[in-house]
C-alpha positions as CSV (number, residue, x, y, z in Angstrom):
1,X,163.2,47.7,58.5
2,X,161.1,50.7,60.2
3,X,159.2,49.7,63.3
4,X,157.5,51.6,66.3
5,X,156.5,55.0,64.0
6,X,153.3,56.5,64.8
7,X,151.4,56.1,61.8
8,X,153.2,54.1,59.6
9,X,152.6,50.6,58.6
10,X,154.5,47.9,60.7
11,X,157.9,46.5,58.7
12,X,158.3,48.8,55.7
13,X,161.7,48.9,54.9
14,X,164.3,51.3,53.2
15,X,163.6,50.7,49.7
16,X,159.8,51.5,50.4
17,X,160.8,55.1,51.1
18,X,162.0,57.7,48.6
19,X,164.7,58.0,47.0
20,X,166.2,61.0,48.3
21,X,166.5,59.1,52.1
22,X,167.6,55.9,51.1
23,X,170.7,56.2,53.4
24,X,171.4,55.5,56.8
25,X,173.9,58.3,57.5
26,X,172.6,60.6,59.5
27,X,174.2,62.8,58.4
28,X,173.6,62.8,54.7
29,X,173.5,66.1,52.7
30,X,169.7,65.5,51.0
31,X,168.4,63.7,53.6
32,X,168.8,66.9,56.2
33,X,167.6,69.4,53.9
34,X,164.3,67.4,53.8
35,X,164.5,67.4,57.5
36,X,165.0,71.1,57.6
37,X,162.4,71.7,54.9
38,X,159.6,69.5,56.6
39,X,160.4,70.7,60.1
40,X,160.2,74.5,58.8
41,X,157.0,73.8,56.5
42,X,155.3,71.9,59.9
43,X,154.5,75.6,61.6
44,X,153.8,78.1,58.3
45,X,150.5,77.4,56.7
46,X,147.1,77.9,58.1
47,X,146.2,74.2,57.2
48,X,147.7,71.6,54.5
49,X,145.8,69.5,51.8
50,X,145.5,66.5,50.8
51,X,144.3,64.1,47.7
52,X,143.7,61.3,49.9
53,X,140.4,60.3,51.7
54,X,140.5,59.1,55.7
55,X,140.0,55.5,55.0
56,X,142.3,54.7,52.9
57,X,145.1,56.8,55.2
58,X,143.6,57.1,58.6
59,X,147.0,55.9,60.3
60,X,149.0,58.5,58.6
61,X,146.2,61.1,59.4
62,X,145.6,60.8,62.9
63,X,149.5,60.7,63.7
64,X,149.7,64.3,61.9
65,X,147.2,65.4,63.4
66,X,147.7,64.5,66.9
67,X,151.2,66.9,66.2
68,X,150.6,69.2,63.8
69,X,149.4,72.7,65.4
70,X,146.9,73.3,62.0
71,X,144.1,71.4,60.3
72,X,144.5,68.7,57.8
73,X,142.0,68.7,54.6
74,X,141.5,65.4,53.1
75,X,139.7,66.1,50.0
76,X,140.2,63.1,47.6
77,X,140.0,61.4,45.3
78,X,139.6,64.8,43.4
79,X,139.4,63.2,40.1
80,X,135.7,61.9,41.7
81,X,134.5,64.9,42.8
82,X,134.9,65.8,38.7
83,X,133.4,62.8,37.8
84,X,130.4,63.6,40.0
85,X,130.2,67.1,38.7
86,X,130.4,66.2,35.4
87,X,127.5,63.5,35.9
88,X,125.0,66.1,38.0
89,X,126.0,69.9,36.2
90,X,124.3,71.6,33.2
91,X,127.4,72.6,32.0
92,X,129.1,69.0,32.3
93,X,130.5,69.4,28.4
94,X,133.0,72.4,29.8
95,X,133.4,70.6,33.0
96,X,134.6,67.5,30.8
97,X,137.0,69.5,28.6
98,X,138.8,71.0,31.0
99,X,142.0,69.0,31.8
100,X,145.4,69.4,33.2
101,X,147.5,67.3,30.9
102,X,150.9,68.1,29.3
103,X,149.8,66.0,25.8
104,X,147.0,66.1,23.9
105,X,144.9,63.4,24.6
106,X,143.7,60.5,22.4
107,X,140.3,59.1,22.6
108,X,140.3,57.4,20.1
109,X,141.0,54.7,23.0
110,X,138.0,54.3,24.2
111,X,136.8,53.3,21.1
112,X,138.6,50.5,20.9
113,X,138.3,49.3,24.1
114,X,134.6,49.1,23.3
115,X,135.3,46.1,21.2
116,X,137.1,44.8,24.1
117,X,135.6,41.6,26.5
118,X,134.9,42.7,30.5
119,X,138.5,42.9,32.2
120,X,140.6,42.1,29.5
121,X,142.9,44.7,28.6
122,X,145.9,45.6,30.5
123,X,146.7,49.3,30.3
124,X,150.3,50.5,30.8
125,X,151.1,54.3,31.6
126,X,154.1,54.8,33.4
127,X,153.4,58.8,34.4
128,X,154.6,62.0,32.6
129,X,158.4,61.9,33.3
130,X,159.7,58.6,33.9
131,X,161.8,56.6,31.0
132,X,162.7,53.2,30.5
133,X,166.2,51.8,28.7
134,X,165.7,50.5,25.0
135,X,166.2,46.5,26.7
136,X,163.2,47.2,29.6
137,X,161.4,48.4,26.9
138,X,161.5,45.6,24.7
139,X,161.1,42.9,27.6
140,X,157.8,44.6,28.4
141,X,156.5,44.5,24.9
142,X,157.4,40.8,24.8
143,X,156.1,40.2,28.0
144,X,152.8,42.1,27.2
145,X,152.2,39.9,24.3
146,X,153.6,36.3,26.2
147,X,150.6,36.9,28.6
148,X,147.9,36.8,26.3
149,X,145.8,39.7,27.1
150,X,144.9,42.7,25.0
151,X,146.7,45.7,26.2
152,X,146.7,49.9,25.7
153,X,149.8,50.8,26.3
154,X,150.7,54.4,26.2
155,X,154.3,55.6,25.3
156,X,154.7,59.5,25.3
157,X,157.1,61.4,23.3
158,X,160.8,60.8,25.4
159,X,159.3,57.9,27.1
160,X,162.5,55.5,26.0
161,X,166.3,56.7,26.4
162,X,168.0,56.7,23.4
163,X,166.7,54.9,20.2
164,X,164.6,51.6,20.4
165,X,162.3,50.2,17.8
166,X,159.0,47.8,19.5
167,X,159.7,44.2,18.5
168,X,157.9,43.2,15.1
169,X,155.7,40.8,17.5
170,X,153.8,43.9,19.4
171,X,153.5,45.6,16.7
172,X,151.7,42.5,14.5
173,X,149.5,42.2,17.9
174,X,148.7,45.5,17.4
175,X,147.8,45.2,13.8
176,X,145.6,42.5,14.7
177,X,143.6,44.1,16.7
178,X,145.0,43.0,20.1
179,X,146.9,45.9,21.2
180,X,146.6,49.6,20.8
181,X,149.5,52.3,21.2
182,X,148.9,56.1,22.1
183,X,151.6,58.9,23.2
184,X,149.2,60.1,25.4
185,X,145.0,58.8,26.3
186,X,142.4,60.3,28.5
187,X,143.9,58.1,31.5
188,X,140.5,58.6,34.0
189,X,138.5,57.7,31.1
190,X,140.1,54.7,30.4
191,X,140.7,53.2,34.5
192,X,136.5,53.7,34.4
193,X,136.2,51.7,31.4
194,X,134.9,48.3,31.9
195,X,137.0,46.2,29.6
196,X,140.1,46.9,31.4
197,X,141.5,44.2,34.0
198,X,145.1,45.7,35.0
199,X,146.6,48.8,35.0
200,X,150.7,48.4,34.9
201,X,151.7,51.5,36.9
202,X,154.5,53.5,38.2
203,X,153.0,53.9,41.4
204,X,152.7,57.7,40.8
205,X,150.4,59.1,43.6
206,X,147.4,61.2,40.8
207,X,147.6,57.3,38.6
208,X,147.2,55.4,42.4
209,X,144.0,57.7,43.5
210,X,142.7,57.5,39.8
211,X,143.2,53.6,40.0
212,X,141.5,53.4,43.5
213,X,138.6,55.4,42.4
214,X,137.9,53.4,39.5
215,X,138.2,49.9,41.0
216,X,141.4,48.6,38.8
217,X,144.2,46.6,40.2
218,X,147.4,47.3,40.0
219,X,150.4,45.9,38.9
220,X,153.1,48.2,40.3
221,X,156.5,48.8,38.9
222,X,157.9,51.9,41.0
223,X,160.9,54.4,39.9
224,X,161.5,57.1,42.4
225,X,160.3,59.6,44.5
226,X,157.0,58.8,46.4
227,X,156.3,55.6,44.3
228,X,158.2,53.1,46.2
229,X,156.0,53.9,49.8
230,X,152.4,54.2,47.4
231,X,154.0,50.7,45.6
232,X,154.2,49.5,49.0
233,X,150.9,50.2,50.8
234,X,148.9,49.7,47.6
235,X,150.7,45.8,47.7
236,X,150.4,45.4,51.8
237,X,148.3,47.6,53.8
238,X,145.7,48.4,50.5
239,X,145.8,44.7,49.0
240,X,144.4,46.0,46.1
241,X,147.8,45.1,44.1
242,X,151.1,43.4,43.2
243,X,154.6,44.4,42.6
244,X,157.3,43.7,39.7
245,X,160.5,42.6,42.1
246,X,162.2,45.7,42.5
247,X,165.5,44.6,42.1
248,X,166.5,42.5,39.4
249,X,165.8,43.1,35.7
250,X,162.1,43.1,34.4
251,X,162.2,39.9,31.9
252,X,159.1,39.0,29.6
253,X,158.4,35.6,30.7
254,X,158.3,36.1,34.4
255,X,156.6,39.8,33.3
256,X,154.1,38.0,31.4
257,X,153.2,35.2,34.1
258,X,152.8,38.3,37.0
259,X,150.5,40.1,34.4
260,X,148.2,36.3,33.9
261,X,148.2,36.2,37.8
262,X,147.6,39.6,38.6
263,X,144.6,40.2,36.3
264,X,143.4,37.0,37.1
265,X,143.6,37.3,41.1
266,X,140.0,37.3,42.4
267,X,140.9,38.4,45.9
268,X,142.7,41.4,45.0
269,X,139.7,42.6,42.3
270,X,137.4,42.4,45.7
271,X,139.8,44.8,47.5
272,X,140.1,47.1,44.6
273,X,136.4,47.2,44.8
274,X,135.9,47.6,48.2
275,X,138.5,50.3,48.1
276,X,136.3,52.1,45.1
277,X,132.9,51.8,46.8
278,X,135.0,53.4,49.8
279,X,135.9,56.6,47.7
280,X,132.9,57.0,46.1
281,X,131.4,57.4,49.7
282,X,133.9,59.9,50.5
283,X,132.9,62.1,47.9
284,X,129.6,62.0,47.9
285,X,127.3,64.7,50.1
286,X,128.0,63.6,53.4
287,X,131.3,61.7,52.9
288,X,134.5,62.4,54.5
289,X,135.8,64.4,51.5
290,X,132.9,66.8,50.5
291,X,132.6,67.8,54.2
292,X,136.2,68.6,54.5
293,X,136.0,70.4,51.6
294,X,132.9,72.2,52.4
295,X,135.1,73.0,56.0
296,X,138.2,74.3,53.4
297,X,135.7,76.5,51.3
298,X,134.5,78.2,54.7
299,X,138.1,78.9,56.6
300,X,139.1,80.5,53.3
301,X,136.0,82.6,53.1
302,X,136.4,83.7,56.7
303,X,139.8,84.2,56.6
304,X,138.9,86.6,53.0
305,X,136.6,88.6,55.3
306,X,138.7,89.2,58.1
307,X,141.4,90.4,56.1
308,X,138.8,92.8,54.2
309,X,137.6,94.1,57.4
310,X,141.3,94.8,58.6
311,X,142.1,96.5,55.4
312,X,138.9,98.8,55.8
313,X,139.9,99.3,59.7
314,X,143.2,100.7,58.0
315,X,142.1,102.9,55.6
């Protein structure tokens, strides 16, 4: 356990970190080199980024900035400053094609979640690169079903190591209408859609901010890197979700009971809400966000003059 750490939350403990510190040898190989790397990064730029907005971090913020010798830019959730662009620009149909994704999308999605009741679906999308064994993969289809909610589950190409077929029983709720599969679905899209309840997540940082923003909670099932500490604040500081127990084996009748309570838990719906309302504010004119970007626009344009002028001065 972690205690006394400007900015941090009070008793988060080693496995809420990432992966690459999970050791208490101080002298560990990866460990220093992200010493080293943060310690060297800390002094070069002229300012650092960030797809967060100062509620839902202000901790973390004000104990790097009280240290850090250059500004901080909180800018998020950028996936709502889109949204809002989208909803207010002439040219919202090229704003709304433009995407970042490494699959092509399915929307045919969103059409079937149209048929779908308010907050009934549980979408699944476990992020771009992490994979799941053939026996996780068939607890969580058996689990999905055991809980009795419709679910969109998305399983890219490479998603599964090695060979593993979906059990006959997801596939006949599929073909009933109370499932749907894609390899890849217009995730932002689907979070804002009103039928779903619960989105089964990795914990990746872009699917936390796009969760926030669109007022789902989550049911957390973190791999690696940063997941683990967004798993962890989004379950203790956030309260806008739960966690699958990290460390035993994900079985689908204790799977499907967390997915019934999770979708079902009034309190943590309220927080997600309260957390959307709070990101919405952010990033509309006047909010936290669209100021700080406005501030971002403005030291770059500066900057861009200065170093025209200097260039003239030297010619």
């Amino acid at each position: 356990m972690v205690d006394g750490v400007a900015g941090m939350c009070e008793g988060i403990q080693l496995r809420d970190f990432p992966a690459y510190i999970h050791t208490t040898d101080r002298n560990n190989i990866k460990l220093n080199f992200f010493m080293r790397e943060a310690e060297r990064l800390s002094s070069l730029p002229d300012g650092v980024i960030f797809n967060t907005f100062d509620d839902l971090e202000r901790p973390a913020l004000d104990a790097m900035r009280s240290v850090l010798p250059m500004p901080l830019y909180t800018v998020g959730p950028l996936c709502l400053h889109v949204c809002h662009a989208i909803s207010t620009s002439t040219g919202s149909q090229q704003l709304d094609s433009i995407g970042s994704n490494l699959w092509q999308e399915q929307d045919d999605v969103l059409e079937w979640l149209d048929g779908r009741a308010l907050r009934s679906v549980v979408y699944l999308n476990f992020g771009s690169i992490a994979m799941i064994t053939g026996e996780q993969l068939m607890q969580f289809a058996l689990g999905l079903v055991d809980s009795g909610y419709c679910f969109l589950w998305n399983i890219r190409p490479g998603f599964v190591k090695g060979e593993a077929d979906l059990p006959p029983k997801l596939l006949a709720a599929v073909e009933e209408g109370k499932g749907k599969l894609s390899t890849w679905c217009p995730q932002e899209k689907v979070l804002q859609h009103e039928a779903i309840g619960l989105f089964l997540t990795h914990s990746g940082w872009n699917s936390t901010m796009e969760s926030i923003s669109a007022g789902v909670p989550m049911l957390c099932w973190p791999c690696f890197a940063d997941q683990p500490t967004n798993c962890r604040y989004v379950r203790t500081e956030w309260g806008n979700g739960t966690e699958i127990p990290p460390d035993v084996a994900v079985r689908r009748a204790e799977l499907a009971v967390m997915i019934q309570e999770a979708i079902r838990g009034e309190k943590t719906w309220r927080r997600a809400q309260e957390w959307k309302e709070k990101a919405q504010v952010a990033t509309l004119t006047g909010g936290s966000s669209v100021d700080n970007l406005g501030r971002l626009i403005n030291e770059v344009l500066q900057t861009n003059h200065h170093e025209e002028q200097e260039s003239s001065k030297a010619l």
